[in-house]
PAZAPA-4460 file (N, C-alpha, C; in steps of 0.05 Angstrom, whole numbers, plus 32768, in hexadecimal, padded with zeros to 4 digits):
% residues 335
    n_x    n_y    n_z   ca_x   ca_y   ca_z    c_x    c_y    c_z   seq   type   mol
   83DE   8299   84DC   83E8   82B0   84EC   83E0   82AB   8509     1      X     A
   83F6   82AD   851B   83EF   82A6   852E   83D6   82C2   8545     2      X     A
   83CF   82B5   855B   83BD   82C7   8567   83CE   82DE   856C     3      X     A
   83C3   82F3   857A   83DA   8309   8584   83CA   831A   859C     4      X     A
   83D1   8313   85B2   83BF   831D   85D0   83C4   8339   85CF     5      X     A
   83B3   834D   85DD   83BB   8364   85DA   83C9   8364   85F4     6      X     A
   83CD   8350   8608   83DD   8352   8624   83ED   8340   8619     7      X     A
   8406   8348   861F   8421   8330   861A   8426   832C   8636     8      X     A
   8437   8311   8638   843E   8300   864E   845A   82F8   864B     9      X     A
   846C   82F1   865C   847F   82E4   8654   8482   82CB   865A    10      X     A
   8482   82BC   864F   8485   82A3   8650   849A   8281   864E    11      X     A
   84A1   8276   865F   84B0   8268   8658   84AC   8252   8666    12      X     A
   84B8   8236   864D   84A7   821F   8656   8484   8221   865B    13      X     A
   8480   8210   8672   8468   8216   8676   845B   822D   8689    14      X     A
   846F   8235   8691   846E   824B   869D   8463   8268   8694    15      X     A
   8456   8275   86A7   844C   828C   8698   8455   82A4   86B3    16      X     A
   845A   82B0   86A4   8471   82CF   86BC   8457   82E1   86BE    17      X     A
   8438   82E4   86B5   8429   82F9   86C1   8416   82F1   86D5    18      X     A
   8407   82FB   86D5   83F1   82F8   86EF   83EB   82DB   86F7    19      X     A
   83F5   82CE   871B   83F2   82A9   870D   83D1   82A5   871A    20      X     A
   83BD   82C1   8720   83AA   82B7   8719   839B   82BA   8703    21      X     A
   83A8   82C2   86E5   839B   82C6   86D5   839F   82AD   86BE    22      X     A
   8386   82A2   86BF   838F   8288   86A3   839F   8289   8695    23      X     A
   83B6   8275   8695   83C6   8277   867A   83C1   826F   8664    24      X     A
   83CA   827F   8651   83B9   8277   8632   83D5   8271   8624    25      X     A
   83CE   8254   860E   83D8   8250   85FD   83CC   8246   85E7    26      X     A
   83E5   824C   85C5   83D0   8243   85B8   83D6   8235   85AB    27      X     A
   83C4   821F   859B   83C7   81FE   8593   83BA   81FF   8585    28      X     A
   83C1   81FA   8561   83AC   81EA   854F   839D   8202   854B    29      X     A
   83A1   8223   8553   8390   822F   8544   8375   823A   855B    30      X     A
   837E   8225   856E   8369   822A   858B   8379   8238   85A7    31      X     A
   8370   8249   85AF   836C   825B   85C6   8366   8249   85DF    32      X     A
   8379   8243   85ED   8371   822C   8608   8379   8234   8623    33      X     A
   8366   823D   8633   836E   8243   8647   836C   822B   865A    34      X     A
   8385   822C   8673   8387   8213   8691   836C   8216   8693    35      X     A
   834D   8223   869B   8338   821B   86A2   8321   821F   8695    36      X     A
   8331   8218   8677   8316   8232   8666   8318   820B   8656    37      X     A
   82FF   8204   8648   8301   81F4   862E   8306   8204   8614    38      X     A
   831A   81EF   8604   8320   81FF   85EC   8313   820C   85E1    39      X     A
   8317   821E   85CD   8301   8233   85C0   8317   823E   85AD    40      X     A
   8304   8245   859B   8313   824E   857A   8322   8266   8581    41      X     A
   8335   8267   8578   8340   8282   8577   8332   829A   8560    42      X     A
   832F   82B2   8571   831E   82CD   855E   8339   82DA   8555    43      X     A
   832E   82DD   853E   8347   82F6   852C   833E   8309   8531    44      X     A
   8347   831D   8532   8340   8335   8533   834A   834B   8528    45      X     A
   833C   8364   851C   834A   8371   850F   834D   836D   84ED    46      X     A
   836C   837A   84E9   8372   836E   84C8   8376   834D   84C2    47      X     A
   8376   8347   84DF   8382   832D   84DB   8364   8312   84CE    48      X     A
   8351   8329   84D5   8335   830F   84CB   833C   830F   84AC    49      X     A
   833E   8325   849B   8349   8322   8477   835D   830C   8479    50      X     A
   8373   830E   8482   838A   82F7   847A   837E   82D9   847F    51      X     A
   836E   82D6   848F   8368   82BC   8496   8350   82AE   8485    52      X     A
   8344   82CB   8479   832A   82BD   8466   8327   82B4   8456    53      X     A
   8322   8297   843D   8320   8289   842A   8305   828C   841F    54      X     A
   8300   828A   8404   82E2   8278   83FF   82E2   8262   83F5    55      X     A
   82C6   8262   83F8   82C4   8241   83EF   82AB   8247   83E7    56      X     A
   82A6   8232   83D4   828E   8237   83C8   8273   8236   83D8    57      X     A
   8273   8221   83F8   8260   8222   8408   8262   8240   841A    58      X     A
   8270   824E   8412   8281   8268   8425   8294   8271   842D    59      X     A
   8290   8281   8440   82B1   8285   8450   82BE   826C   845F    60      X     A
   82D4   8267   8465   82DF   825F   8472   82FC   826E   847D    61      X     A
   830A   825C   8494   8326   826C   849B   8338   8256   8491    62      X     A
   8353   8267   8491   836B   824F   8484   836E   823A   849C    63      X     A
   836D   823F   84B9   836C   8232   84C9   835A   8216   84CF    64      X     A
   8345   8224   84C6   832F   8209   84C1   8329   81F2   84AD    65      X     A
   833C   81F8   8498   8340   81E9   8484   834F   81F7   8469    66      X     A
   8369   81E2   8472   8380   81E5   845F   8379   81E3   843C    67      X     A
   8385   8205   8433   8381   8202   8412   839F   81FA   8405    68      X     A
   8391   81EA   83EC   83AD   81E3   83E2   83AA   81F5   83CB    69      X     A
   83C7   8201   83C9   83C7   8215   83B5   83C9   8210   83A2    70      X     A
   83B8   822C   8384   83B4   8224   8370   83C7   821B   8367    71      X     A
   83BF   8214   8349   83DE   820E   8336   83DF   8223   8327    72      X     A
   83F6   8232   8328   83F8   824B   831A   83F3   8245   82FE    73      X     A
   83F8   8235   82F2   83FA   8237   82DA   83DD   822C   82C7    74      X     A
   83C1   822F   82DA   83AF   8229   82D6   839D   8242   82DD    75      X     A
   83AC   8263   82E6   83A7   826C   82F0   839C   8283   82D4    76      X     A
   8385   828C   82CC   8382   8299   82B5   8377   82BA   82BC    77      X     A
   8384   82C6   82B0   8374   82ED   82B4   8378   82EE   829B    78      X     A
   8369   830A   829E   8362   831F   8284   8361   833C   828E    79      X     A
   8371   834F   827D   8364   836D   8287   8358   8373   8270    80      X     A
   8344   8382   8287   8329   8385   8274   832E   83A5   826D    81      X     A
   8340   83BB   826A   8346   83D1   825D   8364   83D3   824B    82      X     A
   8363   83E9   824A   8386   83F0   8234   838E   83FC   824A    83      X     A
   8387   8403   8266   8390   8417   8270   83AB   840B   827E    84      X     A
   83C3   841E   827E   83E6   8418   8281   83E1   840C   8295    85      X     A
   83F6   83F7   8299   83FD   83E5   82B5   8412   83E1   82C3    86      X     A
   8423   83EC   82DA   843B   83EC   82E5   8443   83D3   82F1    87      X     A
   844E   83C5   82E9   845D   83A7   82F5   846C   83B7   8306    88      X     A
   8460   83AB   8325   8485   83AC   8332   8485   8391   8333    89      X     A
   84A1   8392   8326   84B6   837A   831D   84C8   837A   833A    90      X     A
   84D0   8365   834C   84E0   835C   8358   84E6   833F   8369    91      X     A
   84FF   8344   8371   8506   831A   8377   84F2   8331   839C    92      X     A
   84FF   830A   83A0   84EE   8307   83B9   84FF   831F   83D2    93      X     A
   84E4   832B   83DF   84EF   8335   83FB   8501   8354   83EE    94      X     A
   84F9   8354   83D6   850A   8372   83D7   84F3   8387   83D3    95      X     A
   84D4   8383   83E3   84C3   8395   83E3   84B0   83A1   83D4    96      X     A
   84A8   8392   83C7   8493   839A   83B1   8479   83A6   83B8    97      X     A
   8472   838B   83CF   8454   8396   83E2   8454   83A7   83E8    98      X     A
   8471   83AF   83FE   8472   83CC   840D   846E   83E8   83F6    99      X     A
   847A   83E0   83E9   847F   83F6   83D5   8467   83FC   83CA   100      X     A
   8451   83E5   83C5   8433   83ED   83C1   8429   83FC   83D3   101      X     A
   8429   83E8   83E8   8417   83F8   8405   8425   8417   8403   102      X     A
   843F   841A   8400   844A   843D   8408   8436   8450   83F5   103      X     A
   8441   8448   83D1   842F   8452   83C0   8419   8457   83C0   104      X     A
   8403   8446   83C9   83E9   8438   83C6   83DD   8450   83E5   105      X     A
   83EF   8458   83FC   83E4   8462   8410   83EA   8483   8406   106      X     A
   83FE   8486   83F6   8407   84AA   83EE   83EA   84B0   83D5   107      X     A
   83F2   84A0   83CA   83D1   849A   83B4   83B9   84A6   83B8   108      X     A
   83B0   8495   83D1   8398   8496   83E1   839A   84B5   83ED   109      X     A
   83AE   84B7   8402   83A4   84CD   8418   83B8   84E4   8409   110      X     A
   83C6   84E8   83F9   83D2   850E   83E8   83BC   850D   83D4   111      X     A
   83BB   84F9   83BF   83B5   84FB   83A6   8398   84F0   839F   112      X     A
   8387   84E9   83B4   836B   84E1   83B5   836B   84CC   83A3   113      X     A
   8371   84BC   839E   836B   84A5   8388   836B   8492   8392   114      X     A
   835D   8484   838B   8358   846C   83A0   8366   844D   8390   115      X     A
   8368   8436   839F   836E   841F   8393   835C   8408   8399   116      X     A
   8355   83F8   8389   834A   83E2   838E   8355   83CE   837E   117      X     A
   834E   83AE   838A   8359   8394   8379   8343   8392   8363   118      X     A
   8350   838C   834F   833D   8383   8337   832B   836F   8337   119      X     A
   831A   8368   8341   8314   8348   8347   8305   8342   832D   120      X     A
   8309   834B   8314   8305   8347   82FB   831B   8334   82EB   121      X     A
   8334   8333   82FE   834E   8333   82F3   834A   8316   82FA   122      X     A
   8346   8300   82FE   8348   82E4   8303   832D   82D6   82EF   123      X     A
   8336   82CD   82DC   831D   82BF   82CE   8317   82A3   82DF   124      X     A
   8325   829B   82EB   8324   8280   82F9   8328   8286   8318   125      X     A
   831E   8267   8322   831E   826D   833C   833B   8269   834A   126      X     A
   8344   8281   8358   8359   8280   8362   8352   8295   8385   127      X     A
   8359   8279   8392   834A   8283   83B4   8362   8295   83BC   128      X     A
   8387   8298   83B6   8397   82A7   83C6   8385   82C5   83BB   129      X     A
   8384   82C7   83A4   8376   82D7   8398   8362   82F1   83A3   130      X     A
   834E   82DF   83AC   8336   82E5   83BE   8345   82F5   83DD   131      X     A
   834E   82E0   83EA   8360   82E4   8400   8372   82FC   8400   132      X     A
   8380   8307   83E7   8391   831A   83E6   837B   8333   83E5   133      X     A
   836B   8332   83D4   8352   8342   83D2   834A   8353   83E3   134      X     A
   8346   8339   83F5   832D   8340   841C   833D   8357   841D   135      X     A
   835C   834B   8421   836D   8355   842B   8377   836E   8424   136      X     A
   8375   8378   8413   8389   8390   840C   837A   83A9   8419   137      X     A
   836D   83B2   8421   8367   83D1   842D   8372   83C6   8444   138      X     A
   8376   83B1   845A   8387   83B5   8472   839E   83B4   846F   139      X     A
   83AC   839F   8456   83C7   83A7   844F   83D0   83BE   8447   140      X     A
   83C3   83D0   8438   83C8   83E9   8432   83CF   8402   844B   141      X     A
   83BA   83FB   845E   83B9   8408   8477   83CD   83FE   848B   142      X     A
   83DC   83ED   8484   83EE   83E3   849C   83FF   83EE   84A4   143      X     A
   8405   83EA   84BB   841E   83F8   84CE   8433   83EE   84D7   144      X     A
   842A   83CA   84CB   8445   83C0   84D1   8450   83B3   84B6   145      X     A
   846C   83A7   84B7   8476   83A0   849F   8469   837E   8495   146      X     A
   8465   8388   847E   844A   8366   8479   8463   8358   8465   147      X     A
   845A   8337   8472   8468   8323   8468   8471   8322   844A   148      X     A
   847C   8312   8440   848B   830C   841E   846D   8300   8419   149      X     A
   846B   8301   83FF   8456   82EF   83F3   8461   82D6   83E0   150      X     A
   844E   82C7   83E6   844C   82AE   83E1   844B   82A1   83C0   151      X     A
   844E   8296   83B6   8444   828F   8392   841D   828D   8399   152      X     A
   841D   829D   8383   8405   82A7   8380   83F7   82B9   838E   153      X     A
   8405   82C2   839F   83FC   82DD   83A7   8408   82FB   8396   154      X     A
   83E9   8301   8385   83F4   8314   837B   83D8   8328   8373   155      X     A
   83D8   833C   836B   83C4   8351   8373   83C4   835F   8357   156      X     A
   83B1   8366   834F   83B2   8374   8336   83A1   8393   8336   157      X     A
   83A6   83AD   833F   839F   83BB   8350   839B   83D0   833A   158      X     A
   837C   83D7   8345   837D   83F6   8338   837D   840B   8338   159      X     A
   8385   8422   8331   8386   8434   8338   8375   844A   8335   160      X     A
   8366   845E   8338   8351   846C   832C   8345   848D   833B   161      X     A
   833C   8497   8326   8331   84AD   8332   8324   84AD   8344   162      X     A
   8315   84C6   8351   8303   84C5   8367   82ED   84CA   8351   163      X     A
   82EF   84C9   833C   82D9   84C9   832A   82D2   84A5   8326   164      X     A
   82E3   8495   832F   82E3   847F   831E   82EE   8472   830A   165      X     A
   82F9   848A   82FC   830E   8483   82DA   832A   8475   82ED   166      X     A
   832D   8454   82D1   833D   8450   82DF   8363   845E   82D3   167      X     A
   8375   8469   82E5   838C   846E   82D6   839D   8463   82D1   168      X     A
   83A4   8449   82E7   83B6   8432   82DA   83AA   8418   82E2   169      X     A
   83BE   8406   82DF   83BF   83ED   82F1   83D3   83EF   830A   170      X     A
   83DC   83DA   8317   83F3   83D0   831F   83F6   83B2   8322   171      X     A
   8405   83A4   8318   840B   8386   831C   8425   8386   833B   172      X     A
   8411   8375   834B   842B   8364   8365   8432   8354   836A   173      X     A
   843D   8346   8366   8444   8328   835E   8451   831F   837B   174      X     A
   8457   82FF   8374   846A   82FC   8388   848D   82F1   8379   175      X     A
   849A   82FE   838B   84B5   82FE   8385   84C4   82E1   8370   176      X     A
   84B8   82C8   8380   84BE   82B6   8379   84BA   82B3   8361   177      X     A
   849A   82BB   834C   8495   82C3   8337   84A9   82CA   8322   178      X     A
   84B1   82E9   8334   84BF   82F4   831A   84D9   82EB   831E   179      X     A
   84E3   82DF   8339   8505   82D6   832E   8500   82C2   8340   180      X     A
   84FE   82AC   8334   8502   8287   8341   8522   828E   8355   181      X     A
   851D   8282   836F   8538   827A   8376   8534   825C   837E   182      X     A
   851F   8250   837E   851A   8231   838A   8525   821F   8376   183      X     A
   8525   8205   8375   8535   81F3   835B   8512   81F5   8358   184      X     A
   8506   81EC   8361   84E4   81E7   8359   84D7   81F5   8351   185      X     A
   84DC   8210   8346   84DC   8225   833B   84E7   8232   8321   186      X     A
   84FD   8221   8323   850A   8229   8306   852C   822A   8311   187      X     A
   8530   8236   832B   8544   823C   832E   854D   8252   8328   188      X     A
   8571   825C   8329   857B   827C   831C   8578   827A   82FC   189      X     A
   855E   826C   82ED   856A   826A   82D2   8556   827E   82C8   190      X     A
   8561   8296   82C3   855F   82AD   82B6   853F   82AF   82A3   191      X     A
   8541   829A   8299   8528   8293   8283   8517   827D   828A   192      X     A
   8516   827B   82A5   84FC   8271   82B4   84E1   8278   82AF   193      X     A
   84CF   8266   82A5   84AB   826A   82A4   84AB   8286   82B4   194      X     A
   849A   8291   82B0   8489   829B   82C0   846A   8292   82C6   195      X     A
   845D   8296   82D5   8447   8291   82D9   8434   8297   82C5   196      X     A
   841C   8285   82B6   8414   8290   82A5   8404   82A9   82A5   197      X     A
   83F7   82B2   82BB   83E8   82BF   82C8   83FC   82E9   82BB   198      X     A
   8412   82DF   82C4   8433   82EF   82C4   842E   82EE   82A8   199      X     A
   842F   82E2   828D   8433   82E2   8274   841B   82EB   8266   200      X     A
   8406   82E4   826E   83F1   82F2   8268   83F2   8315   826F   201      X     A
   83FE   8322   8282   83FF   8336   8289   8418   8347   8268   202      X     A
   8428   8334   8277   8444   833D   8264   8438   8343   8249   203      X     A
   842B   8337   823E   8422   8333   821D   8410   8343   821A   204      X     A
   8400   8351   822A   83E7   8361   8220   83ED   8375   8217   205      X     A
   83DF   838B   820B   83E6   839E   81FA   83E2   83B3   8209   206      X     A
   83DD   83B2   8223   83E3   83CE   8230   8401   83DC   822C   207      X     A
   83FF   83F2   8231   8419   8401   822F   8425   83F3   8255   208      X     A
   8439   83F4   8257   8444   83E6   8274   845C   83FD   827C   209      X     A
   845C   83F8   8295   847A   8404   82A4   8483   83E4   82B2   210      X     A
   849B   83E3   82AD   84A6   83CB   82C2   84B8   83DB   82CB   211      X     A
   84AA   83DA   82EB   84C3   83E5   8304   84CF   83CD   8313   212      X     A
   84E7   83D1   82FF   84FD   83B8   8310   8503   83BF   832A   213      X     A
   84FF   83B5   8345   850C   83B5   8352   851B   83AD   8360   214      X     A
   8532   83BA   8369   8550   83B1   836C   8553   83B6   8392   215      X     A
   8560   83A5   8399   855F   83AA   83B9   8576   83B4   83C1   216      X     A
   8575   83CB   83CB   8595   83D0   83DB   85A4   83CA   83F2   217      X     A
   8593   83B1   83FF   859F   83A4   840B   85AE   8388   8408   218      X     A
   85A6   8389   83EA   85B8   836A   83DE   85DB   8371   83DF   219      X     A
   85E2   8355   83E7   8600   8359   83EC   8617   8344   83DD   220      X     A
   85FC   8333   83D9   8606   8317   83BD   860C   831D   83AC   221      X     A
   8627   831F   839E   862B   8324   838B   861F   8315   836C   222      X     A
   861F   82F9   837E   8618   82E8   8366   85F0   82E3   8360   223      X     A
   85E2   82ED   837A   85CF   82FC   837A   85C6   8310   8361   224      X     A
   85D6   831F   8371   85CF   8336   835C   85D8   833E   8338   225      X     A
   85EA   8327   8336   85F2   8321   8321   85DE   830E   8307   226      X     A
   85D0   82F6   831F   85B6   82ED   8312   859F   82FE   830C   227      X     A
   8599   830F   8321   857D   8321   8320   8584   8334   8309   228      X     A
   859C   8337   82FF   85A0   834B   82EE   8598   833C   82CF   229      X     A
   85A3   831E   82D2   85A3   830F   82BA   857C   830D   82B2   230      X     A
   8573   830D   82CD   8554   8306   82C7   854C   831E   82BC   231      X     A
   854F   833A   82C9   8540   834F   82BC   8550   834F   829D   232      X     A
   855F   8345   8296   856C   8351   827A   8559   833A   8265   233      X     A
   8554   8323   8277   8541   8310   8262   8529   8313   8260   234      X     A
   851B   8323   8270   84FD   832D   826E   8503   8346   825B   235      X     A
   8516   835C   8263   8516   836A   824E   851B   836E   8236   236      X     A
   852B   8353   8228   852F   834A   820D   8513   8336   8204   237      X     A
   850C   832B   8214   84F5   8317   820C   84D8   831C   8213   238      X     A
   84D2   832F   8226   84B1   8334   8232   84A3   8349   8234   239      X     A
   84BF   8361   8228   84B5   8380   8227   84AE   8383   820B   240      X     A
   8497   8393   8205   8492   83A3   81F7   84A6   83BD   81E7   241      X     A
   8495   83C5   81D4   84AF   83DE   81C6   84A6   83EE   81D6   242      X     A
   8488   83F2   81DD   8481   8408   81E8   8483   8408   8200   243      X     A
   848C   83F8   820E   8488   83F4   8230   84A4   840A   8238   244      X     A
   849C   8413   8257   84AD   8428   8266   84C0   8416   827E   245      X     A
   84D3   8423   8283   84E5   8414   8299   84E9   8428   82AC   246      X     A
   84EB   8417   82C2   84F2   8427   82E3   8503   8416   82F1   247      X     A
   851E   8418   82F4   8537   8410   830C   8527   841B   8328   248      X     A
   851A   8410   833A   8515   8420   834E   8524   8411   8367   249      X     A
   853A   841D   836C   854F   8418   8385   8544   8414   839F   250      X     A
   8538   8400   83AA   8523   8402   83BD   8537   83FD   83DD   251      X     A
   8535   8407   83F4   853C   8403   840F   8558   8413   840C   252      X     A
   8558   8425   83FD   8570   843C   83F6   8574   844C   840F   253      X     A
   855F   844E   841D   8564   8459   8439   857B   8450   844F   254      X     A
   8586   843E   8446   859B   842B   8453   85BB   843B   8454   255      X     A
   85B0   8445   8434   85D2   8453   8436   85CC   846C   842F   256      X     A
   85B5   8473   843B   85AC   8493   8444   85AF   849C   8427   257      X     A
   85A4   8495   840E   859B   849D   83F4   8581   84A6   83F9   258      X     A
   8573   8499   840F   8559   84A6   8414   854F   84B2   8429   259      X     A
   854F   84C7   8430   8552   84D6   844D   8533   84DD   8458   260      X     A
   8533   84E9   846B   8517   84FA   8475   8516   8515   8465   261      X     A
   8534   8523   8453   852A   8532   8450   8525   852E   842B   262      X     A
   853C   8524   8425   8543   851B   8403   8547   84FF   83F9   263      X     A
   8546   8500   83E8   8553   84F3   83CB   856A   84EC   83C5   264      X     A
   8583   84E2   83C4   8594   84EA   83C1   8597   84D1   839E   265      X     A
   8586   84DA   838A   858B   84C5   836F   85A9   84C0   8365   266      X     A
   85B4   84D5   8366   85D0   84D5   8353   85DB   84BA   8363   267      X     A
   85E5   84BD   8383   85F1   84A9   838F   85E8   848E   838F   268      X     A
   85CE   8493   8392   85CC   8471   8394   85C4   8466   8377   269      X     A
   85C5   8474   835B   85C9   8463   8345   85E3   845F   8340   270      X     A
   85FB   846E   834A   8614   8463   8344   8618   8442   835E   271      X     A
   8605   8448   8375   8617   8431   838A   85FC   840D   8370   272      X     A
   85E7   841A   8371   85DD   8404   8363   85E2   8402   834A   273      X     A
   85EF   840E   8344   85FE   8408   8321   8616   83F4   8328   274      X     A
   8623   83F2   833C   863F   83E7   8347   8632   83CB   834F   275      X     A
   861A   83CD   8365   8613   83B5   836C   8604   839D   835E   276      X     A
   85FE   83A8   834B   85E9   839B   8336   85F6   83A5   831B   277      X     A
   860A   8396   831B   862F   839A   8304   8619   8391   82EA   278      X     A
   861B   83AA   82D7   860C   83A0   82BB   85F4   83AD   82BB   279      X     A
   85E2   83BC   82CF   85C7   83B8   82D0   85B5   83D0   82B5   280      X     A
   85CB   83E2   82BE   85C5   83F6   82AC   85CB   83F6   8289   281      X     A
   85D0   83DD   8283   85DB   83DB   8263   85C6   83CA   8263   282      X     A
   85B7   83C0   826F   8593   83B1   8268   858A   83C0   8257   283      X     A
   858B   83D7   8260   8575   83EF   8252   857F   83FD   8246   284      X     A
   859A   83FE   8236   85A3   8409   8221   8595   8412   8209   285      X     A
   8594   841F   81FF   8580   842D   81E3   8597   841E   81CA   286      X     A
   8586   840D   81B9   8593   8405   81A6   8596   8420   8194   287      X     A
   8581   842F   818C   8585   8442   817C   859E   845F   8182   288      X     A
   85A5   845D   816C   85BD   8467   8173   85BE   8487   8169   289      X     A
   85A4   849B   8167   859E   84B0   8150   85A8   84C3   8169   290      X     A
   85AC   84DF   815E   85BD   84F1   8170   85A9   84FF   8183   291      X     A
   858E   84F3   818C   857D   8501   8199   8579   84F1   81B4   292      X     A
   857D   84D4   81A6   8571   84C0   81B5   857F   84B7   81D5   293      X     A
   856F   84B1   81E0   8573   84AC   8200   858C   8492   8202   294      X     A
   85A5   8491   8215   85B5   8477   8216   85A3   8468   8222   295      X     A
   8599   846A   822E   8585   8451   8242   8568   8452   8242   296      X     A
   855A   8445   8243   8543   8448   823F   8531   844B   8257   297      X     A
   8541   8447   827B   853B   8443   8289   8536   8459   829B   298      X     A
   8527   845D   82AA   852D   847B   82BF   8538   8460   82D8   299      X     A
   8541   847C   82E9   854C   8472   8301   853A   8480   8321   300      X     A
   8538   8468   8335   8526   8476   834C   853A   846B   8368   301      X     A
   8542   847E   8378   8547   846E   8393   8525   846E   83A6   302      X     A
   8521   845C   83B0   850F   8453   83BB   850E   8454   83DB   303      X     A
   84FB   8454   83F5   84F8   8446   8408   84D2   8448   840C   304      X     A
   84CE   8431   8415   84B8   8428   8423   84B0   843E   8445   305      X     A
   84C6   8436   8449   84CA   8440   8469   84D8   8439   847D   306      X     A
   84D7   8443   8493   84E8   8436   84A3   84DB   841D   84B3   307      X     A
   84E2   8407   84BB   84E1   83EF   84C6   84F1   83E9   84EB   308      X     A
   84E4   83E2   84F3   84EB   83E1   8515   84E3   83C1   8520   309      X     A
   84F3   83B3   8530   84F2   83A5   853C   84DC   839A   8548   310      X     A
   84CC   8394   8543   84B5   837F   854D   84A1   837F   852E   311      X     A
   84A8   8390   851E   84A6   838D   8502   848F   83AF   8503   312      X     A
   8491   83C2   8512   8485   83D8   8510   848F   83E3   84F4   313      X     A
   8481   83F5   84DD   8487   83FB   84C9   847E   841E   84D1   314      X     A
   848F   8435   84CC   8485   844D   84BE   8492   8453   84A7   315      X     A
   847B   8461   8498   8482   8466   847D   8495   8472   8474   316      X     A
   849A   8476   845A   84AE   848A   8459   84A4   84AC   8450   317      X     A
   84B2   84C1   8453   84A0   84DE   844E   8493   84D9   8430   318      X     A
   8482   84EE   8432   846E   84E4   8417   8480   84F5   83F9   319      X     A
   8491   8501   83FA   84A3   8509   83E4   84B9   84E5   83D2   320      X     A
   84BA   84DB   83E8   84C3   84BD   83D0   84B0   84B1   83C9   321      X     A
   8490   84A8   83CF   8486   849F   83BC   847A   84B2   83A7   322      X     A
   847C   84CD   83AB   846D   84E1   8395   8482   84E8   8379   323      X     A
   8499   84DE   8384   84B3   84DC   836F   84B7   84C0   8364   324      X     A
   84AB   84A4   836A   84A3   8492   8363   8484   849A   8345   325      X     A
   8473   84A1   8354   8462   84A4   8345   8463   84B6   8330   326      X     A
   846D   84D3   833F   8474   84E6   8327   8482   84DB   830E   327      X     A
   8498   84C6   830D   849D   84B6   82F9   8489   84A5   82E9   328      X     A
   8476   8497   82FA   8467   8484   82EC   845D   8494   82D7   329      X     A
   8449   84A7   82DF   843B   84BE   82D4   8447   84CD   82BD   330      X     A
   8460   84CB   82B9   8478   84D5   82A2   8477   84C6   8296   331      X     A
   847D   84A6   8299   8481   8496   8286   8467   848E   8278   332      X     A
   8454   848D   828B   8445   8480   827A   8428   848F   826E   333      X     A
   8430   84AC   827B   8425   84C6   8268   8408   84BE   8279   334      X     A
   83FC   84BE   8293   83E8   84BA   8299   83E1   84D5   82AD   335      X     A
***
């Protein structure tokens, strides 16, 4: 991550447009160099010292000072150590999973007093993105601006709990690439791609689960959204449980004003994401066919994070869409 001055300059070439008796600074290799200064390390400051921090078994170190090669996922081993329910958000890359934590994770905290922390019980082996995501999550949670896609192996296994301590759920966050490969080195669009074993260990445990698929409303690929539909229909024939709960959560619905400052608008945007994601709703069809029983097994959510601004400023969205997010969780999974 690069430095970030709290005075900006404009700059071009070697040229620098502010004060020309004030040293110009540039930065190289991770170092802070000023025309009459000798080099010197660049200081993080802020949230930004968590992102940069590693361990090592002699200590801390920064990513800057020596390059980690990332684990191999598939060497990567957990365990949850309760029965207590666990919400997968399920989604491909860049359609907001993190945000959608951080939104949740901040309405949580400051309406509903409950606090969250990372499990660091949840990694039987050493896995350093792990650690790193860890440092990190109370400034990611607190952030104000919109935080990057994650990476393979960045993924967080988060708890949820009273102000007594009891814990009430989980949450699993994966990274996108995880749950839907688009790389050839990955698997590619092939529906029935590995998952990570880390991911299958989760899937298989005998907790009761919610998988909240989410669906982006700014996808415009047809043939996109035609694969992501093929992948959720093969997790849900092959990785769900009888007892597990489903959530469609329509995320960045704010786009076609389904999600306002003042409402909701559900009816509309499950008919525009029923159209754009052709099939999605016959995933979750109820085989049983008795005169009581539900056609779908799925509830439906329009979604937003918040609004997003140009130099990447983030404000949230009002605290009534994530409490209609949760108010569901809390239904389904009777907590």
């Amino acid at each position: 991550m690069p430095f970030v001055s709290d005075k900006k300059e404009e700059t071009k070439g070697n040229e620098s447009f502010g004060n020309d008796d004030t040293p110009k600074t540039v930065i190289a290799d991770g170092k802070v160099v000023n025309d009459n200064d000798e080099p010197k390390e660049e200081k993080l400051h802020g949230e930004q010292d968590a992102l940069k921090t590693v361990y090592e078994d002699d200590g801390v170190v920064n990513d800057y000072e020596k390059p980690r090669i990332p684990t191999d996922p598939q060497t990567i081993k957990v365990r949850i150590i309760d029965q207590k329910p666990i919400v997968i958000l399920f989604g491909a890359k860049s359609t907001g999973k993190t945000m959608t934590l951080v939104r949740l994770g901040n309405y949580l905290r400051s309406k509903l007093k409950l606090t969250l922390d990372v499990d660091n019980l949840f990694c039987t082996t050493d896995v350093w993105e792990y650690k790193v995501n860890s440092c990190n999550f109370n400034s990611m949670l607190g952030t104000t601006m919109a935080l990057p896609g994650t990476n393979n192996n960045d993924f967080l296994f988060v708890n949820v709990k009273t102000n007594k301590g009891e814990t009430v759920c989980h949450i699993l966050e994966a990274a996108g690439e995880d749950y839907f490969p688009t790389s050839i080195a990955n698997g590619g669009r092939n529906p029935k791609a590995e998952f990570p074993a880390y991911m299958s260990t989760v899937f298989s445990s005998e907790n009761k689960k919610l998988w909240v698929f989410i669906v982006d409303a700014e996808w415009t690929n047809g043939q996109d959204c035609s694969d992501y539909v093929d992948r959720i229909r093969y997790v849900f024939n092959n990785r769900c449980g009888i007892s597990d709960e489903f959530l469609l959560l329509y995320n960045k619905a704010d786009i076609e004003q389904y999600v306002t400052a003042r409402c909701i608008n559900n009816d509309n945007a499950k008919i525009r994401c029923y159209g754009q994601y052709g099939g999605i709703e016959k995933v979750f069809e109820n085989p049983s066919h008795s005169l009581f029983a539900r056609s779908y097994l799925h509830d439906f959510q329009a979604f937003s994070t918040g609004e997003y601004h140009k130099g990447g400023q983030y404000n949230e969205s009002k605290d009534f869409v994530p409490e209609a997010l949760w108010k569901l969780i809390v239904k389904k999974l009777h907590i």
